[in-house]
C-alpha positions in Angstrom: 5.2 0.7 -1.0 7.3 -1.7 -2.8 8.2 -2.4 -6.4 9.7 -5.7 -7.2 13.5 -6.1 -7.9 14.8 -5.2 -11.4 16.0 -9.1 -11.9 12.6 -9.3 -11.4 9.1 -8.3 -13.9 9.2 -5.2 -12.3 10.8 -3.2 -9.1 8.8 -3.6 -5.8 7.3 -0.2 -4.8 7.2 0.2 -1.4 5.3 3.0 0.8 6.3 4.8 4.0 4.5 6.5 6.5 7.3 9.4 6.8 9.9 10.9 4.6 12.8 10.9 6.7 14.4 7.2 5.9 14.4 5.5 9.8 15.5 7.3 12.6 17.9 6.8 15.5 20.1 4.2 14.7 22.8 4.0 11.3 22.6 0.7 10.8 18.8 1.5 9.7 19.9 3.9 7.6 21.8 1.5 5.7 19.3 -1.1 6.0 16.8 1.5 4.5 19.4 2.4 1.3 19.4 -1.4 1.0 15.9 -1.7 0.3 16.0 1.1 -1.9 18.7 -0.7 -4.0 15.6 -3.3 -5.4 12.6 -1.2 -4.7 11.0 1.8 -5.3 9.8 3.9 -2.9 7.1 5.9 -2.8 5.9 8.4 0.7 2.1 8.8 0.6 1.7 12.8 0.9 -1.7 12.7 2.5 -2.1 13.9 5.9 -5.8 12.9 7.1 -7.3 9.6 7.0 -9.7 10.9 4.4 -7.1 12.0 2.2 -4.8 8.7 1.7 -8.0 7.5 1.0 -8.5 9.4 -1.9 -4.5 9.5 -2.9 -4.3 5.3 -2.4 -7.7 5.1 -4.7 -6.4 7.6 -7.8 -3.2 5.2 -8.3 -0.7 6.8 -7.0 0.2 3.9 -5.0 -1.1 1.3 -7.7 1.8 -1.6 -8.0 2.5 -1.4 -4.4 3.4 -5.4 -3.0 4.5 -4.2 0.6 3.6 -1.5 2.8 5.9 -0.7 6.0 3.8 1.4 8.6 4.8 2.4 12.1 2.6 3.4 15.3 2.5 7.1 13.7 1.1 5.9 11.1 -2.6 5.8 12.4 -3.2 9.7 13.0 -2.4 9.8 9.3 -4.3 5.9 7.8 -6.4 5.4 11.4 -6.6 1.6 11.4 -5.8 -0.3 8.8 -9.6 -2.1 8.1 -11.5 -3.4 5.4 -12.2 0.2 4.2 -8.3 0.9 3.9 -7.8 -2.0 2.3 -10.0 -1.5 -0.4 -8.6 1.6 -1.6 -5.3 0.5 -1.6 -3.7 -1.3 -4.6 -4.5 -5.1 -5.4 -1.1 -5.5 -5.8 -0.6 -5.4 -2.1 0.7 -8.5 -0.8 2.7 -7.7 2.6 2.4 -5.5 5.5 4.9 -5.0 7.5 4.3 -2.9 11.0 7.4 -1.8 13.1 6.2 -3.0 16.4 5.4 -5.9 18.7 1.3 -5.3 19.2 -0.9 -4.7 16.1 -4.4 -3.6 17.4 -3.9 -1.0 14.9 -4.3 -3.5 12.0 -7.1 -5.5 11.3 -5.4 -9.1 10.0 -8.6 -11.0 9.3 -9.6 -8.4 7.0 -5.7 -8.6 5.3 -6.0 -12.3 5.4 -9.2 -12.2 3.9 -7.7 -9.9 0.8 -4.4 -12.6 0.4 -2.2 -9.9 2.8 0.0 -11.2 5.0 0.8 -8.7 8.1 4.6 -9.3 9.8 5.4 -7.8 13.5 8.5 -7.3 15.4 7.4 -9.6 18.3 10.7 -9.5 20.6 12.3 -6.3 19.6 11.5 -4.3 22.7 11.2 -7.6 25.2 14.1 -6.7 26.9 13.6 -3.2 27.2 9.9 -3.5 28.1 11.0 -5.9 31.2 13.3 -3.1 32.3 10.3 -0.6 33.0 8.2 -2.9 34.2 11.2 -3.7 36.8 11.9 -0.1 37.6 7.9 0.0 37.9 7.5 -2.6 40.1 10.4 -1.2 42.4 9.3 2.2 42.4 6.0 0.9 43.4 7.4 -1.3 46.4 9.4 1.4 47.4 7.4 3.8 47.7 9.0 6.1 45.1 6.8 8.5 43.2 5.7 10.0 46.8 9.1 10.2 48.1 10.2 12.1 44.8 7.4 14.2 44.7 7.7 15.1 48.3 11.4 15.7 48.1 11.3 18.1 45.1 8.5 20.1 47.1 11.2 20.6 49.5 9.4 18.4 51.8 12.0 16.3 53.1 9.9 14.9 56.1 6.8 14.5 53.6 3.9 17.0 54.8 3.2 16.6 58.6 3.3 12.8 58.7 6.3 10.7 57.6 5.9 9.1 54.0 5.2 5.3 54.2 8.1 2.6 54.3 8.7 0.8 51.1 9.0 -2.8 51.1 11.7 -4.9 50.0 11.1 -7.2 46.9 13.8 -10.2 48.4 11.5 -13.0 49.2 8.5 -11.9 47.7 6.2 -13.3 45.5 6.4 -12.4 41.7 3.2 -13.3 39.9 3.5 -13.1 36.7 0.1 -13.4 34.0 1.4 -14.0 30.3 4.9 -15.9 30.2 5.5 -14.8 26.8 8.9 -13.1 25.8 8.4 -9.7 28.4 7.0 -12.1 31.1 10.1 -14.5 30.6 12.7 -11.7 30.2 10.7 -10.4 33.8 11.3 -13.5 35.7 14.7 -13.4 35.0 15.2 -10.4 36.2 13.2 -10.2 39.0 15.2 -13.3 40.2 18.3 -10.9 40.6 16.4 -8.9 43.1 15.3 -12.4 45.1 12.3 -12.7 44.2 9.9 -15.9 43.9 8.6 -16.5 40.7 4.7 -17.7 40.1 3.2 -17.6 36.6 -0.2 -18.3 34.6 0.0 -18.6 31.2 -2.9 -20.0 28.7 0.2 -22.8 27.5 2.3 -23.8 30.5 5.7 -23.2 29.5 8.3 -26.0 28.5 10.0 -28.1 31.8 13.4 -26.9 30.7 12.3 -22.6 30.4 10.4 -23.3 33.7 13.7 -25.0 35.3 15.7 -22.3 33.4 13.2 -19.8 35.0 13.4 -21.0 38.4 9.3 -20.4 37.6 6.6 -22.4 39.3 3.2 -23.2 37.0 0.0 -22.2 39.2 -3.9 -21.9 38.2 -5.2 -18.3 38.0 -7.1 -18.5 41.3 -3.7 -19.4 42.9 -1.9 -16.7 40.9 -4.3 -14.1 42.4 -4.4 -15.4 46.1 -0.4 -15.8 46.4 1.0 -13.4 44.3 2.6 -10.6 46.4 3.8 -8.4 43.2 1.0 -9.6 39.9 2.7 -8.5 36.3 0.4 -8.5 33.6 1.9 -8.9 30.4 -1.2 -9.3 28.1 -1.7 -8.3 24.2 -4.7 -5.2 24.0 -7.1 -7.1 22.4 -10.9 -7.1 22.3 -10.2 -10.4 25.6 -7.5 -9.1 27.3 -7.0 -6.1 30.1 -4.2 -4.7 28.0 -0.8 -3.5 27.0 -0.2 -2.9 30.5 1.4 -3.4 34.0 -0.9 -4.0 37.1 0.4 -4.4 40.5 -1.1 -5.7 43.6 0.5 -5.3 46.5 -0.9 -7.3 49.6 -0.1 -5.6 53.0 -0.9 -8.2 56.1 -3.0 -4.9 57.2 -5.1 -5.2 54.2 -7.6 -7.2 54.3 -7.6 -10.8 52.7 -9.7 -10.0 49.6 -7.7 -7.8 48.2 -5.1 -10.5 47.4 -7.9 -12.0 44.8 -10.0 -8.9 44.2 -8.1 -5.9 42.8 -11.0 -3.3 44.2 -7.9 -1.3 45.2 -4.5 -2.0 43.5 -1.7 0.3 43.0 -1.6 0.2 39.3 1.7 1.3 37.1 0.7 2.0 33.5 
């Protein structure tokens, strides 16, 4: 947690999830030293939900104005609820969580309390597009059996030859939620001659959609047309989830399954 700035009444105290300062990259590590140049920071010790319970109500953490959390974080806190919230100090006006979804925290029960709750919305976008292309082609071609039966030293596949993958050039991309993964999708999927086809609950802008070479279609339409569907959805209490699903609709198969997923190859 974070104690304000020594220009300031007092020094922000900010609490981590983890002792280390952040991993991977040294720029963090100097963004990290940074902080600690106006703040204090304090690393909760507990190691159960039950325990930061009782460390954040004995005011150990009392003064805190931020807390910085990362997806780890829950098998220590769980979610960050009403009941969390009311142990921790009143002090506590920010929450920042190092990721792009944030199931794990409960923002009308921060709101309610005066926190406000920041995300790193288009930090992975890129990245995330890149599996769901290598997804997407694995699944067309036909990859995880051909791998499978190559390491088994099956080379012919076992009595039967494996089935022929499909090229994505020409093919339909459907894509369900044009937000940043969906977008940075599109643009990639373009480079392997693909057709783009998106819903989205706002349509996007003329000029991304003209950018996107991406053509605005009703659910229904998305479903029935859609060679390839890419769900890009938040996991929330509405939506199907954090996830990729893909449909893939052979001419052999018959014409329901373009709108009814009752059997979909599905990449997670």
């Amino acid at each position: 947690m974070l104690r304000l700035s020594s220009c300031l009444a007092q020094r922000p105290l900010l609490f981590t999830k983890t002792s280390q300062k952040l991993t991977g990259l040294l720029s963090a590590y100097s963004a990290w030293d940074a902080i600690a140049q106006i703040a204090d920071i304090v690393t909760p010790k507990s190691t159960t939900r039950a325990d930061f319970l009782v460390e954040a109500a004995s005011g150990a953490l009392d003064g805190a104005s931020v807390a910085y959390r990362t997806f780890d974080s829950f098998s220590i806190t769980g979610k960050v609820d009403t009941e969390l919230l009311t142990a921790l100090p009143s002090s506590l006006r920010f929450i920042c969580h190092n990721g792009a979804g944030y199931d794990q925290v409960d923002v009308a029960a921060c709101t309610a309390r005066g926190i406000r709750v920041s995300n790193t919305p288009t930090a992975v976008d890129d990245a995330t597009a890149d599996i769901g292309i290598f997804l997407m082609l694995g699944a067309l071609r036909n990859l995880a059996v051909s791998m499978a039966t190559l390491r088994a030293g099956q080379w012919r596949g076992r009595g039967t030859l494996p089935e022929l993958g499909h090229d994505p050039e020409g093919k339909v991309l459907g894509i369900l939620g044009m937000g940043g993964i969906g977008r940075n999708m599109a643009r990639k999927a373009r480079g392997f001659g693909m057709r783009i086809r998106y819903y989205n609950r706002t349509r996007l802008a003329p000029e991304i959609e003209t950018e996107l070479e991406a053509e605005y279609v009703d659910f229904e339409t998305l479903l029935r047309e859609s060679d390839v569907l890419s769900l890009n959805l938040p996991l929330n209490v509405r939506e199907p989830g954090h996830f990729l699903l893909y449909l893939w609709h052979h001419p052999g198969l018959p014409a329901s399954f373009v709108s009814l997923p009752c059997s979909p190859l599905a990449v997670n």
